[in-house]
C-alpha positions as CSV (number, residue, x, y, z in Angstrom):
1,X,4.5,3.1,-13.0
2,X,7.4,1.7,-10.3
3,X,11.0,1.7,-11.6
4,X,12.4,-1.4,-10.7
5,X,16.3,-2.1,-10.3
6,X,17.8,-5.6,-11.4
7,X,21.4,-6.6,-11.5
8,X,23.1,-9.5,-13.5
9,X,24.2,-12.4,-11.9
10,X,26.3,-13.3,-14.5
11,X,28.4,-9.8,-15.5
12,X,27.4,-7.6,-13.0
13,X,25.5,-5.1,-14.9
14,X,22.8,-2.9,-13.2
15,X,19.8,-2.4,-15.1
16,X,16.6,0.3,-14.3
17,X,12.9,-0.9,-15.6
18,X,10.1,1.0,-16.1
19,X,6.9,-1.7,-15.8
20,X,3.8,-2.3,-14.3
21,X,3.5,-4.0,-11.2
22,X,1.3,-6.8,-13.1
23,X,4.2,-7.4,-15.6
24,X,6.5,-10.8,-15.0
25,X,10.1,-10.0,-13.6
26,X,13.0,-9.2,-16.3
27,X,15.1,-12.4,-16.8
28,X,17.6,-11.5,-19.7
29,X,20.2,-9.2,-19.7
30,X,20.2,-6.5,-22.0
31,X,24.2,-6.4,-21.6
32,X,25.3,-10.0,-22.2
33,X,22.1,-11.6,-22.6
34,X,22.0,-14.5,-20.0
35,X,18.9,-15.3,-18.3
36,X,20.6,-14.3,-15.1
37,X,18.4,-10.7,-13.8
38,X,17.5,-10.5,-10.4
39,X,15.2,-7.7,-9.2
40,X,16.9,-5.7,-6.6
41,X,15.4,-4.5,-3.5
42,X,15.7,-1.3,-3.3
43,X,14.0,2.4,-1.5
44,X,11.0,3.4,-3.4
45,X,10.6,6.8,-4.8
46,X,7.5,8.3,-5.6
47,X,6.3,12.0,-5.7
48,X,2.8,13.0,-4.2
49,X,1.0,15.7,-6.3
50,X,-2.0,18.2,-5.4
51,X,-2.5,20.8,-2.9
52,X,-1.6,19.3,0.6
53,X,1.5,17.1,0.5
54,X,3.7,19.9,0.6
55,X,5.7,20.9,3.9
56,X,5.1,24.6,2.1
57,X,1.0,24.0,2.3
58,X,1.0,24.4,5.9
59,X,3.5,27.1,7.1
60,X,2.4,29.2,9.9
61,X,-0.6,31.6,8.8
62,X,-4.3,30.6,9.2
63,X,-5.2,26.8,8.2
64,X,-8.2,26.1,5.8
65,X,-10.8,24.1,6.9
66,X,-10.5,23.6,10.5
67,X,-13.1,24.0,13.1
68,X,-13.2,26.6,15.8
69,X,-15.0,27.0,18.7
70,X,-16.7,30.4,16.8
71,X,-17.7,28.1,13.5
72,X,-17.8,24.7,13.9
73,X,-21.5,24.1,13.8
74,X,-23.7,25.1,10.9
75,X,-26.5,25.8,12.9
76,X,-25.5,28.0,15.8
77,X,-27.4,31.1,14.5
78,X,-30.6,29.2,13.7
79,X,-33.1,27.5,16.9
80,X,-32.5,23.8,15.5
81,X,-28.9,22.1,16.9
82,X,-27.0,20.0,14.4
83,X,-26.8,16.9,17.0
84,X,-23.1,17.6,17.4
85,X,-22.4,20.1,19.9
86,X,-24.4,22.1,22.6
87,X,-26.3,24.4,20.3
88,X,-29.9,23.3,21.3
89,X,-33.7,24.7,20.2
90,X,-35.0,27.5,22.9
């Protein structure tokens, strides 16, 4: 769920909220109570999980996955071609 930053119109006050992007906007202050919040604009922060969003996942070494000239078709040792690249049937 977003964090959302609001600030009082009336005293000033900052204030952080943890909602739902569904829920309706803040209006009271929890400082001096006035119906007087305004959600601020502000940079979003968010932290991607799993393998693959990390600068660290693809320092130098051998990558996973990619295709080579040697193994990029499925089929190169057998007489059918995959459609893809120049193996073809003798």
């Amino acid at each position: 769920m977003p964090i959302y930053e609001y600030l009082c119109q009336s005293c000033g006050e900052a204030h952080e909220a943890i909602q739902k992007m569904s829920d309706a906007p803040l209006t009271d202050c929890p400082q001096c109570g006035e119906a007087s919040l305004a959600k601020q604009l502000s940079a979003p922060s968010f932290r991607l999980k799993g393998s693959g969003w990390y600068e660290t996942d693809f320092k130098g070494g051998r990558k996973k996955g990619l295709a080579t000239s040697d193994n990029h078709c499925p089929s190169k040792d057998s007489k059918s071609s995959c459609g893809g690249c120049a193996a073809t049937a003798d």
